[in-house]
DRENLOMI-32821 format. One record per residue (C-alpha): residue in three letters; residue number from 1; x, y, z negated. Coordinates in steps of 0.001 Angstrom, whole numbers. Last residue first. Layout:
<recs>
+------+-----+---------+---------+---------+
: code : pos :       u :       v :       w :
+------+-----+---------+---------+---------+
:  ALA : NUM :       X :       Y :       Z :
...
+------+-----+---------+---------+---------+
</recs>
This chain:
<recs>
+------+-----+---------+---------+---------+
: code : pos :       u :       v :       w :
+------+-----+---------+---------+---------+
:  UNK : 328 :   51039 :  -57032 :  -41221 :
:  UNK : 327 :   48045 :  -53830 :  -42209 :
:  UNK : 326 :   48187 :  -50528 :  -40241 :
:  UNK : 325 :   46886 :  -47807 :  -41939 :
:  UNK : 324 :   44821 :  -44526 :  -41234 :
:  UNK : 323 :   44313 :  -41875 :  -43309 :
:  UNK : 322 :   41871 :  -38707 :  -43825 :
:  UNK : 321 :   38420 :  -38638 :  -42529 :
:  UNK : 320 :   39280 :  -40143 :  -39065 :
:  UNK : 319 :   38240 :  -38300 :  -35956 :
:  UNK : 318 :   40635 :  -35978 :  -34288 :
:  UNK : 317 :   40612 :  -38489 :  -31426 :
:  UNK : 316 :   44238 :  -38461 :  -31885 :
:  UNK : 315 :   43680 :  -41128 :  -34524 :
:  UNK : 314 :   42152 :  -43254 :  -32939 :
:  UNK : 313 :   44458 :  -43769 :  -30054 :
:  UNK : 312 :   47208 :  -44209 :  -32923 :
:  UNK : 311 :   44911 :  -46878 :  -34341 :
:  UNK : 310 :   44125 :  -48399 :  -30672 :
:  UNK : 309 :   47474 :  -48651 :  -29801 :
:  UNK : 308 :   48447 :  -50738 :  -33682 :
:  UNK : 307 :   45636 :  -53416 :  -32378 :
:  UNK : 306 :   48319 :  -55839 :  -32947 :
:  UNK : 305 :   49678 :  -54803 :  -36884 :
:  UNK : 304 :   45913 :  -55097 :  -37665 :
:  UNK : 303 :   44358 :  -51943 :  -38190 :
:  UNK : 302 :   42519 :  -50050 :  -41123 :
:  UNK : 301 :   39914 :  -47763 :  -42039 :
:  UNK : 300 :   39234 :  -44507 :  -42923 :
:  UNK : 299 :   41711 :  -44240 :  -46213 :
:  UNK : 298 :   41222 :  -40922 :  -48169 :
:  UNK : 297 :   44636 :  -41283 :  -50752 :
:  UNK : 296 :   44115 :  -40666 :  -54028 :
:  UNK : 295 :   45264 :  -37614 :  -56242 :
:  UNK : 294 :   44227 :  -36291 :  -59245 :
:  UNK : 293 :   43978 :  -40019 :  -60923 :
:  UNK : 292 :   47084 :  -40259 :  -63315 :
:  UNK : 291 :   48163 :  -42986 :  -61091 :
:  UNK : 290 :   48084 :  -41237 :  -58385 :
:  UNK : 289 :   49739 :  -37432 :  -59346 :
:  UNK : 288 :   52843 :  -39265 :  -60764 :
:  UNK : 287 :   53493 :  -41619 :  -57608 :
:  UNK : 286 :   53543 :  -38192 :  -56032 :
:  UNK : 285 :   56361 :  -37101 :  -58032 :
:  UNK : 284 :   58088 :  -40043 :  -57628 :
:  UNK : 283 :   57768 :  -40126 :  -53728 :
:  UNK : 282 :   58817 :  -36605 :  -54649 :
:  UNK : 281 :   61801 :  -37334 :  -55880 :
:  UNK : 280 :   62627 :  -40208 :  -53261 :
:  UNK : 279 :   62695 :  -38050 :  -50488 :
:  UNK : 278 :   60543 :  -37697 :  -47941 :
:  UNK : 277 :   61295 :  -35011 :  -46031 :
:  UNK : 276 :   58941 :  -31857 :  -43992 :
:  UNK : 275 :   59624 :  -29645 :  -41674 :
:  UNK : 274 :   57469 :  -26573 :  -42557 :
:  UNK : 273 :   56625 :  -23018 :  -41036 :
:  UNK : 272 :   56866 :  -19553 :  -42584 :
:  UNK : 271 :   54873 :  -16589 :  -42575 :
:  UNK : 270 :   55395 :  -14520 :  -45331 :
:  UNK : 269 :   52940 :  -11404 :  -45374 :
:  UNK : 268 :   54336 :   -7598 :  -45452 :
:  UNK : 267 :   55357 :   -7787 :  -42074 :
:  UNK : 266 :   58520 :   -7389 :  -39949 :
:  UNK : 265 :   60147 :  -10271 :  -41833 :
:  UNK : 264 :   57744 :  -12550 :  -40767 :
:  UNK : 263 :   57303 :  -12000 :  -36846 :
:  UNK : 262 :   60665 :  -14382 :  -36187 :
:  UNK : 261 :   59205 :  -16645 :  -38579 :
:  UNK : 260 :   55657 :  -16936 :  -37297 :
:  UNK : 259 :   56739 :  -17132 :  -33689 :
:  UNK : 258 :   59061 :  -20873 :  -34168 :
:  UNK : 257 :   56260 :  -21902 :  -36285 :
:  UNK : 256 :   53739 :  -21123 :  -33382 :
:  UNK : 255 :   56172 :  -22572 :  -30873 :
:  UNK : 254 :   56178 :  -26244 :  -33182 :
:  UNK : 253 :   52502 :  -26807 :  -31970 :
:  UNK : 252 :   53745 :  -28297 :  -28845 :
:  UNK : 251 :   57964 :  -27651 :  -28513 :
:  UNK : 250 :   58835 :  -28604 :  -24655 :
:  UNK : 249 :   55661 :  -30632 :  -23628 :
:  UNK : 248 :   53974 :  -27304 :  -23980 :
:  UNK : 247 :   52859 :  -25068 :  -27019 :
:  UNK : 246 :   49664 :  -26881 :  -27987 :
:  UNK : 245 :   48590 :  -29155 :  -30892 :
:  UNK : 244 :   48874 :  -28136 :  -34210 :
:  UNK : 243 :   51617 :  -28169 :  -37251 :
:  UNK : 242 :   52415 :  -27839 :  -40979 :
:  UNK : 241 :   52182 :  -23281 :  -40301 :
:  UNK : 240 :   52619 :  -22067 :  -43893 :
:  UNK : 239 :   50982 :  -18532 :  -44506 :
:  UNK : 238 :   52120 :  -16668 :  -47358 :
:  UNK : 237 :   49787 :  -13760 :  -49016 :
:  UNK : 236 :   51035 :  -10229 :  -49648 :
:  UNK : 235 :   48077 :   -8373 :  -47676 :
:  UNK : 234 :   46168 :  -11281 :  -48540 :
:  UNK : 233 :   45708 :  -13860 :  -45423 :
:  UNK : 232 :   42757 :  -14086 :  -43475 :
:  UNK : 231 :   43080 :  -11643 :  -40863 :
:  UNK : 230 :   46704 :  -13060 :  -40800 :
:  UNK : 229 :   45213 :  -16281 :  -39512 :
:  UNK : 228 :   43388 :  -14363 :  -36629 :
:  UNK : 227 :   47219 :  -12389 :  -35677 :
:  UNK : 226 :   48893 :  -15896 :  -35864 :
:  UNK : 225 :   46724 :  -17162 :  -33005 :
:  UNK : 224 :   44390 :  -20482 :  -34083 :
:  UNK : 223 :   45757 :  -23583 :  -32509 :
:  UNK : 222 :   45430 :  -25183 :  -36344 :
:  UNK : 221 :   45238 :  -28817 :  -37351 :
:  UNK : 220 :   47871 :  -27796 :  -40723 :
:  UNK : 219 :   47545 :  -24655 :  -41451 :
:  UNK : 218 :   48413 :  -24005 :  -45308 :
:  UNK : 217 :   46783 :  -20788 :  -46252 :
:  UNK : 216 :   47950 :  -19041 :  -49296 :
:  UNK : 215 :   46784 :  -16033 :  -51402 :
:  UNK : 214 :   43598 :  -16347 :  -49452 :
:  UNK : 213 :   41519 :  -13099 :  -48170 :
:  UNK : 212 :   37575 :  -13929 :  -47827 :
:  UNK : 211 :   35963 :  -10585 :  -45477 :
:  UNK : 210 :   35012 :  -12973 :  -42556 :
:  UNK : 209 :   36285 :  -13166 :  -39350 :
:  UNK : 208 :   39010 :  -15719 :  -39672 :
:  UNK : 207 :   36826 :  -18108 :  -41635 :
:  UNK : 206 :   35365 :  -18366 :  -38520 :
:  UNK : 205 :   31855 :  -20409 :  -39589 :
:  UNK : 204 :   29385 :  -23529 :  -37514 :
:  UNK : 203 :   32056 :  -25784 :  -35924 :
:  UNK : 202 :   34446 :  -24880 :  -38828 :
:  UNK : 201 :   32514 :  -26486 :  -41513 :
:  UNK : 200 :   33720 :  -24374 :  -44745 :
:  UNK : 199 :   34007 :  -26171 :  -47688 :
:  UNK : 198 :   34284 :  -24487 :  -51436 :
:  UNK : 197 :   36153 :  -25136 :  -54455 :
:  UNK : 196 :   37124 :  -28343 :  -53078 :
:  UNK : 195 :   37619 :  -30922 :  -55371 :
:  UNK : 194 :   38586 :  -34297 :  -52834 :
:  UNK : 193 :   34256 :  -35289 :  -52504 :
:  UNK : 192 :   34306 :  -32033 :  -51331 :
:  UNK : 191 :   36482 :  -32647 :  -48665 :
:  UNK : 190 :   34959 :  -36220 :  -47866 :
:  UNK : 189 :   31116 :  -34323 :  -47769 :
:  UNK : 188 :   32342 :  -31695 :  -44836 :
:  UNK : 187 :   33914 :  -34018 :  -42713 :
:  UNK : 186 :   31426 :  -34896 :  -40206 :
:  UNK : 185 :   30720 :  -31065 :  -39866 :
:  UNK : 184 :   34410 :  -30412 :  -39077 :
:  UNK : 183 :   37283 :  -28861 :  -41076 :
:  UNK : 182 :   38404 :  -26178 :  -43193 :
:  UNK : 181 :   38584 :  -26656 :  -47100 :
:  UNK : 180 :   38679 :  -23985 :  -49634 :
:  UNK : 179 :   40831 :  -24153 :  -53050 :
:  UNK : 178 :   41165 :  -22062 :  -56153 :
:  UNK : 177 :   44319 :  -23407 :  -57400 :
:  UNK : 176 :   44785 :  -25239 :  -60489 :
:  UNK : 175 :   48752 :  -27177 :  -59479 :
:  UNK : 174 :   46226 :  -30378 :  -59475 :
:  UNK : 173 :   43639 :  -28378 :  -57368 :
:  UNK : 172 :   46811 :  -27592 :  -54885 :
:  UNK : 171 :   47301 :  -30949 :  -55012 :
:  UNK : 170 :   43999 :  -32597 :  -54180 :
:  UNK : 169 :   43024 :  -29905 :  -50993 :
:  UNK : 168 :   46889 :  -30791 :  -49790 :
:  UNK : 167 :   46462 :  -34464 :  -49594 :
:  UNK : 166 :   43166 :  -34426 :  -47628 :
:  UNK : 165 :   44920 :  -31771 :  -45530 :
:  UNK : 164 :   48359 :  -33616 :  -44520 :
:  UNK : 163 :   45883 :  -36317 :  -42992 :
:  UNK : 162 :   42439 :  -35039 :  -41917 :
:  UNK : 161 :   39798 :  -33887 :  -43904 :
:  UNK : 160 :   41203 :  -30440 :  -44635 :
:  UNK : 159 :   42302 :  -29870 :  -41043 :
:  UNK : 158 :   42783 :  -25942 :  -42307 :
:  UNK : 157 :   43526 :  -25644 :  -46126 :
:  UNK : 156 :   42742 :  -22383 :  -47901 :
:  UNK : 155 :   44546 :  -21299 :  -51153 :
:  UNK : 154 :   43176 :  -18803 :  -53740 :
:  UNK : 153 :   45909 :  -18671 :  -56264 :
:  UNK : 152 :   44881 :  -19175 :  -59913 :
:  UNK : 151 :   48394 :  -21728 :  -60442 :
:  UNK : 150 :   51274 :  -20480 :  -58264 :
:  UNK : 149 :   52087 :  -22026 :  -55025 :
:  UNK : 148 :   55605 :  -21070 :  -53455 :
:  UNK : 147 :   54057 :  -21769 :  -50089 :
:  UNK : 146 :   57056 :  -23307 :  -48861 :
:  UNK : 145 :   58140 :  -25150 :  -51527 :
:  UNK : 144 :   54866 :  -26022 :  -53793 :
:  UNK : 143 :   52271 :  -26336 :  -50332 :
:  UNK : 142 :   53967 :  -26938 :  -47917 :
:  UNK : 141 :   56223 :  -29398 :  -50138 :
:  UNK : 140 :   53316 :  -31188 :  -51484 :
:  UNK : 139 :   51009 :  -31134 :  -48105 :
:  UNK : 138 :   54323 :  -32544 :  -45985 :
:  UNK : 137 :   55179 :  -35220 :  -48853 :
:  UNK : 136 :   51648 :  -36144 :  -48969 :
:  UNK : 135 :   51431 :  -36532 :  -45405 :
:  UNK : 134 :   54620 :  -39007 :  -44837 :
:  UNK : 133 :   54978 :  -40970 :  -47728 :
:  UNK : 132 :   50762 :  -41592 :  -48503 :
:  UNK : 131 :   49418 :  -43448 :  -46058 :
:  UNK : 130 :   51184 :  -46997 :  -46781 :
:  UNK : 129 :   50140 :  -46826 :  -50567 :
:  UNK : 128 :   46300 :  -47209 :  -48898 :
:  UNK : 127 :   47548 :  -50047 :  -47839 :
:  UNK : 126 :   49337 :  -51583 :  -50388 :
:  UNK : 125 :   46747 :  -51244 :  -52930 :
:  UNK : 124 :   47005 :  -48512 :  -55293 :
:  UNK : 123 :   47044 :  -48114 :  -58787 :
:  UNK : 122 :   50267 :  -49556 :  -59372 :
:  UNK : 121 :   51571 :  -46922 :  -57353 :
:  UNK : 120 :   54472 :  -48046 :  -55341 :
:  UNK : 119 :   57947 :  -48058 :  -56787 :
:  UNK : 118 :   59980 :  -45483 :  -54553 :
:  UNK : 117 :   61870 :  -45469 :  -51233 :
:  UNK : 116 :   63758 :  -43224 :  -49092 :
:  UNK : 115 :   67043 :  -43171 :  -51349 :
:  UNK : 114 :   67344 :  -47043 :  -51297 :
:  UNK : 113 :   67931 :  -46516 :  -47453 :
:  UNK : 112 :   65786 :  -48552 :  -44509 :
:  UNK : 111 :   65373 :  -51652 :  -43051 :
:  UNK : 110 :   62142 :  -52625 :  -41799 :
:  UNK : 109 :   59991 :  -56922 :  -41776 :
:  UNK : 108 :   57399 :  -57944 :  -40480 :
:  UNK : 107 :   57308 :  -55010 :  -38115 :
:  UNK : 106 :   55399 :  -51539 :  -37599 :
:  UNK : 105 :   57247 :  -49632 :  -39941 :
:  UNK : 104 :   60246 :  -49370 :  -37543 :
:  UNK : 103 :   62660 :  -46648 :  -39590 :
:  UNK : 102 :   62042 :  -46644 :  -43011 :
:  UNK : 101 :   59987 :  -44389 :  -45342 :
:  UNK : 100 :   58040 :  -44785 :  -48656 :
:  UNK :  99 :   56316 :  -47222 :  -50508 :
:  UNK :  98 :   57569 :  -50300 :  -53184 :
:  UNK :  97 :   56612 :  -53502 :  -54779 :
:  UNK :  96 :   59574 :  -55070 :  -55724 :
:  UNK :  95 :   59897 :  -58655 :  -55114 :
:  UNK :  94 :   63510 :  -58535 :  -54538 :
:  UNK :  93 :   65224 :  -55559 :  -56489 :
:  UNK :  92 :   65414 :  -52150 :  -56703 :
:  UNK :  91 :   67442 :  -49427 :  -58230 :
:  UNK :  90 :   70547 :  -50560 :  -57981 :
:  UNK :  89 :   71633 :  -50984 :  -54542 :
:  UNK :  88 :   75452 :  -51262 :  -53720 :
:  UNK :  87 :   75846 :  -54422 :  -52478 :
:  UNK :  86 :   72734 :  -54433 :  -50104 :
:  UNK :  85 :   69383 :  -55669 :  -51013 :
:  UNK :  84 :   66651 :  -57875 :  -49765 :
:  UNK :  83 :   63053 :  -59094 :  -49093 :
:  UNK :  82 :   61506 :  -55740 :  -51153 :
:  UNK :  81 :   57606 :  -55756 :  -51199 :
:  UNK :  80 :   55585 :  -53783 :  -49121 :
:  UNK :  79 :   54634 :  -50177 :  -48385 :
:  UNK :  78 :   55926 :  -48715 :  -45107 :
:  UNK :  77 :   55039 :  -44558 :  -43580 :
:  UNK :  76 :   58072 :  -44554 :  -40686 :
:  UNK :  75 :   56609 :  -46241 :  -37739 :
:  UNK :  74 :   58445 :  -46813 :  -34324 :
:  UNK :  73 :   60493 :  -49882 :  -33661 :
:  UNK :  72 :   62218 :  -49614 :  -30502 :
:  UNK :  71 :   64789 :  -47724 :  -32182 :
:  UNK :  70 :   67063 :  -45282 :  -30398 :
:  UNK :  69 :   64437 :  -44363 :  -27921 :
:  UNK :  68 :   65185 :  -43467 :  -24664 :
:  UNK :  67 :   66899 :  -40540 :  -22591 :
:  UNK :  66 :   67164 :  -38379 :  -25307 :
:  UNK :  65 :   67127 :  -40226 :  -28265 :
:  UNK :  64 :   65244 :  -40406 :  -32077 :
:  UNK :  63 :   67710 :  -37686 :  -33347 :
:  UNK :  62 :   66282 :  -34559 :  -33340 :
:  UNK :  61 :   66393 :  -33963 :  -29430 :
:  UNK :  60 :   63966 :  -36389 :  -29041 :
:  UNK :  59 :   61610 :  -34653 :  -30808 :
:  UNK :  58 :   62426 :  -31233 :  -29249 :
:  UNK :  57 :   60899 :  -32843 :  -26005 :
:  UNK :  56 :   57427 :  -32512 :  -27550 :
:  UNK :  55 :   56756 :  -35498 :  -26597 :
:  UNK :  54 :   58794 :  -38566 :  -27021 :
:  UNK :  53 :   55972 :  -40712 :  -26331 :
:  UNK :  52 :   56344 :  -42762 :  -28978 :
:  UNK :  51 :   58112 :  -40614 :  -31531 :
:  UNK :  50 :   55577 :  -37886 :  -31056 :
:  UNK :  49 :   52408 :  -40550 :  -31273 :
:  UNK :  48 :   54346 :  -41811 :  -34604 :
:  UNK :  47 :   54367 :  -37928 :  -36049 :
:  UNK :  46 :   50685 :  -37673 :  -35938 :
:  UNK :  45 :   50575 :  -39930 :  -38656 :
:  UNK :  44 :   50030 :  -43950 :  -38950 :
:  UNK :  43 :   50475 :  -45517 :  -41673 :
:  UNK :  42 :   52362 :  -48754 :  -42661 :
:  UNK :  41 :   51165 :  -51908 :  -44530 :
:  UNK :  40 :   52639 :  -55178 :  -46385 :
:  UNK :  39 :   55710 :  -54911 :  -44727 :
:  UNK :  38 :   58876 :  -57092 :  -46275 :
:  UNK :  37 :   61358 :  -54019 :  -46735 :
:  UNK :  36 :   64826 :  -54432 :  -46226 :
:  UNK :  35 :   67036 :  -52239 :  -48547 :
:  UNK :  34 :   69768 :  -50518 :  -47872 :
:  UNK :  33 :   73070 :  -48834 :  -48902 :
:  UNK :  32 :   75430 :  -52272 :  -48599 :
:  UNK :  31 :   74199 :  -52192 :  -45190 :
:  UNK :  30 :   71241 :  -54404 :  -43729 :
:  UNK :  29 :   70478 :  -56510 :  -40938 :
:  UNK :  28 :   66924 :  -56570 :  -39473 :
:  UNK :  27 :   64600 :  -59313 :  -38663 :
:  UNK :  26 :   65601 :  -60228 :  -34698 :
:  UNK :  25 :   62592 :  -59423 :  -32719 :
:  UNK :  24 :   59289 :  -61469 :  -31436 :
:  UNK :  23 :   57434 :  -59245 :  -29569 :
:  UNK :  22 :   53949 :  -57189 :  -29570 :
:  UNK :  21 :   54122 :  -54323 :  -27221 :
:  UNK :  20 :   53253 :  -50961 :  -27081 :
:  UNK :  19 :   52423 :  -49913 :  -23184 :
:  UNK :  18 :   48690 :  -48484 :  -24680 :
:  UNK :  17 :   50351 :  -45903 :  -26712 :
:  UNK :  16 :   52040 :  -44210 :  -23896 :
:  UNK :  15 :   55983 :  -43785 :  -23319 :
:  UNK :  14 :   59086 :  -43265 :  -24406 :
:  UNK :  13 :   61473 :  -46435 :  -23366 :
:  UNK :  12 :   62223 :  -49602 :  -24590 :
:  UNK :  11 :   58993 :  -50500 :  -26444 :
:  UNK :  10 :   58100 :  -52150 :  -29842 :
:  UNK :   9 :   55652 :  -53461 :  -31931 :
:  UNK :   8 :   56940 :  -56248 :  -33973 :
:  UNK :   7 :   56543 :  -60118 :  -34950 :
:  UNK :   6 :   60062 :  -61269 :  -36561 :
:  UNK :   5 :   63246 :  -63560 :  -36768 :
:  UNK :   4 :   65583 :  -64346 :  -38738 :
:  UNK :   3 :   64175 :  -66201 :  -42019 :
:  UNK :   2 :   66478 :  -66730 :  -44634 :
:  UNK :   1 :   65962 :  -64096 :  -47371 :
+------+-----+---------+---------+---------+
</recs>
C-alpha cells in the first residue's frame, strides 16, 4: 500500500445532504487492530442522513460529536477488497474480498476493526454486498434477539420493501415463519417476489383495524401510535419498534421506543425497541443465509461515489424497493 492520498465525501460540520463535498483526503492510517478497506461499494441507510445532519440530537450524543462531526467521512455499510493490515490481524489479508462496517464508507479507501468485517459472499457482487451490514443485521437481530422468533409464528413486517424490511420478510421465512408484508402499492410485487405469505398495500388496508393478530410485528417505517400496533399484536405477542420518522429534532422515531418500553411491563405484550450492531458473527451468519440462496439483497439502483447527495436524497423519498449503493 503506497498511495497517500484519496477522493472522499466529506464535510466539517452537520449539515444537509446537498453541502457534501468531494475532496482529496489523506488515505487513512491504521492500528495494529485494523484493517484498511480499498472500497468497492458502500450503502446507504437511513442512519447516514442521521450522521450527516446530526439529527436527532441523541445521535450526536452517541459518539459521532456534539458540536461537529468526529469524522468527516460518513458511511458505515463498505464492501471491497483489503489494501492493508495491522500487526495483530489474523484473519484477513490483502486482496481479501470482504463487507461489513467502517467508519467513512464513502472514500477510496476506510479504516476500520478486523472484528467489523467478514468475507463477502461469493455470491454477491460488491455492490449489492455493500447493502447488506447495516439492515440485515438490524432485521436479523429484531427479528431473532429481540423478537425472540420461533419457527410457525405469524410475523408482520411494516416498510417491507424498504431496507431493514426486505431483509426481515427473507429471514423470518428462513427461521419458517408465517410472514405478511406492509408497504406501498409500488412495492407490492418486490415483497412477494421476497416469500411473503401475504402483502398488504398500506395505501389501500389498516392492518391495524382488522381482526389478523401477529405473534410478532417488527416496525420498521412506522409513525403508527403504540395503542393501533397493539390492536394487532396477540394478546402475548412482541412488538419490536426498528425505527420511524417523527418525535422532534431531539430523539425522532427513537420517542416511540423510548414509550414502548416504559408501557411494556404494564401489559401482557412485550414491546421492546432495537439498536442494532454489526458484529462479525452475524456478518457470518448472514453470509450463511446468501450463499445458500434464502436471502438476497433487493438492490434499486446505484450511485457513483459523486452523486452520493442525490442517493441519500433518494432515499428519503421513501421510494426505493429495498437498497441503495454507492459504487467508488
Amino acid at each position: 500500500m503506497t498511495k497517500t492520498t484519496m477522493v472522499a465525501i466529506a464535510r466539517d460540520t452537520y449539515c444537509a445532504p446537498a453541502q457534501l463535498q468531494l475532496r482529496d483526503m489523506a488515505v487513512p492510517t491504521i492500528g495494529a487492530d485494523d484493517v484498511l478497506v480499498r472500497v468497492e461499494a458502500a450503502g446507504v441507510d437511513q442512519g447516514v442522513w442521521h450522521v450527516i445532519t446530526g439529527l436527532p440530537y441523541v445521535v450526536r450524543a452517541a459518539g459521532f460529536g456534539l458540536r461537529r462531526p468526529k469524522n468527516p467521512v460518513p458511511g458505515m455499510d463498505v464492501a471491497g477488497r483489503v489494501a492493508a493490515v495491522g500487526a495483530n490481524v489474523t484473519r484477513f489479508r490483502p486482496g481479501d474480498e470482504v463487507y461489513g462496517t467502517c467508519d467513512g464508507a464513502y472514500a477510496e479507501y476506510a479504516r476500520t476493526h478486523q472484528d467489523k468485517l467478514a468475507p463477502k459472499p461469493a455470491t454477491l457482487t460488491f455492490a449489492q454486498a455493500a447493502t447488506v451490514p447495516v439492515s440485515a443485521c438490524a432485521a436479523l437481530q429484531g427479528l431473532r434477539d429481540a423478537g425472540r422468533l420461533t419457527a410457525g409464528q405469524r410475523v408482520l413486517v411494516t416498510g417491507a420493501g424498504g431496507g431493514v424490511g426486505s431483509f426481515a420478510v427473507q429471514i423470518a421465512k428462513a427461521y419458517d415463519a408465517q410472514v405478511t408484508g406492509v408497504c406501498r402499492t409500488a412495492k407490492t410485487d418486490l415483497v412477494r417476489s421476497l416469500g411473503a405469505d401475504r402483502v398488504i398495500d398500506r395505501t389501500r388496508e389498516d392492518f391495524t383495524t382488522g381482526t389478523d393478530r401477529y405473534d410478532l410485528i417488527l416496525d420498521t417505517a412506522g409513525r403508527r401510535p403504540l395503542t393501533r400496533l397493539r390492536r394487532a399484536l396477540a394478546p402475548r405477542g412482541t412488538l419490536v419498534i426498528v425505527g420511524g420518522p417523527g418525535g422532534g429534532r431531539a430523539l425522532q422515531g427513537a420517542d416511540r421506543q423510548i414509550r414502548a418500553m416504559l408501557l411494556s411491563p404494564f401489559v401482557g405484550q412485550r414491546l421492546t425497541g432495537l439498536m442494532s450492531t454489526e458484529p462479525a458473527a452475524d456478518l457470518h451468519t448472514l453470509a450463511d443465509l446468501i450463499d445458500s440462496g434464502a436471502l438476497t439483497p433487493a438492490l434499486d439502483r446505484t450511485y457513483p461515489l459523486a452523486r452520493t447527495a442525490d442517493a441519500i436524497d433518494y432515499l428519503k423519498t421513501g421510494r426505493p424497493a429495498g437498497k441503495i449503493a454507492i459504487t467508488i
